[in-house]
N, C-alpha and C positions, 0 to 999 in steps of 0.2 A: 351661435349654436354650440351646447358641448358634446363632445361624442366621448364613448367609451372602449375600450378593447385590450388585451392584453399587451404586458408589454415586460422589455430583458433589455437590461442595460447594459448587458454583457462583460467581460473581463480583459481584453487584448486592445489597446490602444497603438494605434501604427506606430510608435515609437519603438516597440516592444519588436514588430515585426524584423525576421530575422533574415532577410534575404539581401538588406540594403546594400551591403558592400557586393554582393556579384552583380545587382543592377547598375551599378554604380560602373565597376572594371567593366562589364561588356558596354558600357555608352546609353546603357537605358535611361538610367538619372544621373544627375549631378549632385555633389553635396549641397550647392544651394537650395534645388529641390526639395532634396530631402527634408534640411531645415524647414522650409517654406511648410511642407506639405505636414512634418509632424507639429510644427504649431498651429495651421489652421484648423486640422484634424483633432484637434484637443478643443476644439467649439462645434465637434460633432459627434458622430456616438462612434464608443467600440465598434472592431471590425468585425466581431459578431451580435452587433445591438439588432434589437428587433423589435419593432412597437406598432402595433395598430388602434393608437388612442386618438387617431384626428380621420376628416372626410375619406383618406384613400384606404385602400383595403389592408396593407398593412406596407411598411419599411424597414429596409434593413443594410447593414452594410456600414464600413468607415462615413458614406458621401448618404446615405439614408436614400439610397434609391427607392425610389415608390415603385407598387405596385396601386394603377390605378381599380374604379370600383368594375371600370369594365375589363377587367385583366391586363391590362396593357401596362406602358411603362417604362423607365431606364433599369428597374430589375430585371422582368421580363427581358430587355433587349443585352442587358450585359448576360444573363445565364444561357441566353442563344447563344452569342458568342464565345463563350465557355465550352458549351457541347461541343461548337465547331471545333472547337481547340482540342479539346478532354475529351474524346465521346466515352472512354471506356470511366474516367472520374465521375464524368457528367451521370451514368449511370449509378454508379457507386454511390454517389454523395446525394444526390436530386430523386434519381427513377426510382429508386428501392426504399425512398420514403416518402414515395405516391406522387411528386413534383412531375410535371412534364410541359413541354413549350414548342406550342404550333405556328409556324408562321402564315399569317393568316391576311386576308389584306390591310388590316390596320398596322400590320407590324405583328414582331413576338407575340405571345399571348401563353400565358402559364395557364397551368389546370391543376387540379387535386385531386385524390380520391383513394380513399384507406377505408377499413370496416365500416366507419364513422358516418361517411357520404354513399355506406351500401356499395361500397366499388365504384362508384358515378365518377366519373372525371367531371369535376364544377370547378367554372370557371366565370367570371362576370360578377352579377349581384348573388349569385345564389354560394361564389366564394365570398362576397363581403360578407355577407349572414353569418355564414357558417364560423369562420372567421373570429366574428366578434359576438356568437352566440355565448350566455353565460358572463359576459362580463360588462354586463350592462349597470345604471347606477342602481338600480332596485336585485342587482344578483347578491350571492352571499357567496360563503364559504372559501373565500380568500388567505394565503393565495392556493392559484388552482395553477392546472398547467393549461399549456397548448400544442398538444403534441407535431400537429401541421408545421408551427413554427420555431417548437424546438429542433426541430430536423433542417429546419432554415438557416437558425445559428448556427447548429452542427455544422452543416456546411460550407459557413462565412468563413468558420476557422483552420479551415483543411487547408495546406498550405500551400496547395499550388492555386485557389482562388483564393488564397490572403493578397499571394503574387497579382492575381487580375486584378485585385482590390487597389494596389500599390499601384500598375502601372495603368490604370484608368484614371486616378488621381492626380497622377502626372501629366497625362493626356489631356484633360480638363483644362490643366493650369496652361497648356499650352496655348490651348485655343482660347483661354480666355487674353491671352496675354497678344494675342494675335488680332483683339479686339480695336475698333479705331473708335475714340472719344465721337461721340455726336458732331458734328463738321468739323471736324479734323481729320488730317492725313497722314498721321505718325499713327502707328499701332501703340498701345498701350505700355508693352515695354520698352518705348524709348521714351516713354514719361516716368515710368517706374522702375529702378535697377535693380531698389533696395530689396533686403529680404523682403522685409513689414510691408514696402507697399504692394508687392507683386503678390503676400501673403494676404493681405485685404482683397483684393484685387478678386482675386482665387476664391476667397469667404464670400466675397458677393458674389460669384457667377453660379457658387454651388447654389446657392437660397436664393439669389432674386435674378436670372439670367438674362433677364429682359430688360432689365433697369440698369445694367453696368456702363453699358455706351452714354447715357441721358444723365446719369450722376455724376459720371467723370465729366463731364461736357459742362456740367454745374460748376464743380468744384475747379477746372481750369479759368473757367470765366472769371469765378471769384480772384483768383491766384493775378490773373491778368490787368483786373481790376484795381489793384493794388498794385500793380506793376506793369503800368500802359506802355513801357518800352521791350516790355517781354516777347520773344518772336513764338509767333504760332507753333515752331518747330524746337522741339528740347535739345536737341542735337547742338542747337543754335544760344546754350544758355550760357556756354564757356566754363569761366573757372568758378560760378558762382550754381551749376547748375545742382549740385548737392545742396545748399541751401534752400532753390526753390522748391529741389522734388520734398523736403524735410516739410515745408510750408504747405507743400498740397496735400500730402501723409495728413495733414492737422485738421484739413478742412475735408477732407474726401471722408477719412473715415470713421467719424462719428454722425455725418450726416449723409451716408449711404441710403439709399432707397429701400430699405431691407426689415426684416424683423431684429429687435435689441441693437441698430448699430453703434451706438455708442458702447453700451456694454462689453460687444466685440471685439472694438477696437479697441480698449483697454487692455482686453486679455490677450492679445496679438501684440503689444507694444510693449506688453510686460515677460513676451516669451523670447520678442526679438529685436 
């Protein structure tokens, strides 16, 4: 099925983001981090991209957090946690261009409402409508705006949610890395030190999160396979253990479980 809806490709790619080095002195990131994070970040959108051309209502953000079609979400749940943080920002940047986030019992839940929507706070299907009214494949008069969602960019770029943007990304990478291969008992980063693979690593759990434990699990088989004196435990690979993580790099990620992984993994290999 094709869907339609507006969409900003936006201009600030996390590389650009200027706060690195104080994250860095206070202990929030590390330079590998960093590395990791501005190359897998360059196989996703600017930190004020914003696109609602597929099933959810629309996304936005470095990590393209959704909003789903029932208002829900990891946008909805990172812009709660922003208010908690920011409340006086959270107004500034969100309330004063009609955004606002109920916690309700599914979780977060964003809502709308400007001239447009008659004042109405919409939220659910009657924000995906509105949303993606007008930019259907039979509209015309391109390009147009979206005013809802240019106030969305607007606020991706304010730079203490560039900052949430940056250390949510970090956070991610953490737990993904905190991840254990399908029966196995080493978390992830004692299989992967490298930048590239903890950067793969990172690329799959943003796009496919449920598939990272059952691929790795594939691709160590494989590696194993090939090397029937190999111990379950990496720890345990000695002086040869940089060769074999080099070898599971090869096998892991171009047959990720994921959308385009070979593609990806080219352009991760070629950044690091």
């Amino acid at each position: 099925m094709t869907y339609y809806g507006p969409v900003y490709h936006g201009t600030k790619k996390l590389n650009r983001f200027s706060g690195w080095d104080d994250l860095i002195s206070k202990g929030k990131a590390t330079s590998d981090e960093k590395a990791i994070v501005i190359a897998m970040s360059s196989n996703e959108g600017a930190m004020d991209a914003v696109q609602a051309w597929d099933w959810q209502t629309f996304s936005a953000g470095a990590m393209q957090k959704t909003v789903t079609p029932e208002g829900y979400g990891e946008l909805p749940k990172q812009i709660s946690e922003f208010k908690l943080e920011n409340r006086v920002l959270f107004s500034e940047i969100f309330a004063k261009c009609g955004w606002s986030i109920r916690q309700e019992s599914n979780g977060a839940r964003i809502y709308y409402s400007s001239g447009e929507t008659e004042n109405e706070e919409i939220t659910g299907n009657a924000l995906y409508e509105f949303i993606k009214k007008g930019f259907g494949q039979t509209d015309s008069g391109f390009p147009k705006k979206s005013e809802a969602l240019a106030s969305i960019a607007s606020a991706m770029l304010h730079e203490e949610f560039q900052k949430k943007q940056v250390v949510d990304f970090i956070a991610r990478m953490r737990v993904a890395l905190s991840k254990s291969p399908l029966g196995y008992a080493n978390p992830v980063s004692d299989f992967f030190q490298s930048r590239l693979g903890r950067a793969l690593v990172l690329d799959h759990d943003v796009n496919a999160p449920a598939n990272v434990s059952r691929s790795l699990k594939s691709a160590i088989d494989v590696l194993r396979s090939r090397h029937p004196e190999l111990s379950l435990d990496p720890s345990q690979w000695g002086d040869s253990r940089l060769k074999y993580e080099e070898e599971l790099i090869t096998i892991y990620g171009p047959a990720r479980n994921m959308n385009s992984p070979s593609e990806r993994y080219s352009h991760l290999r070629g950044l690091l």
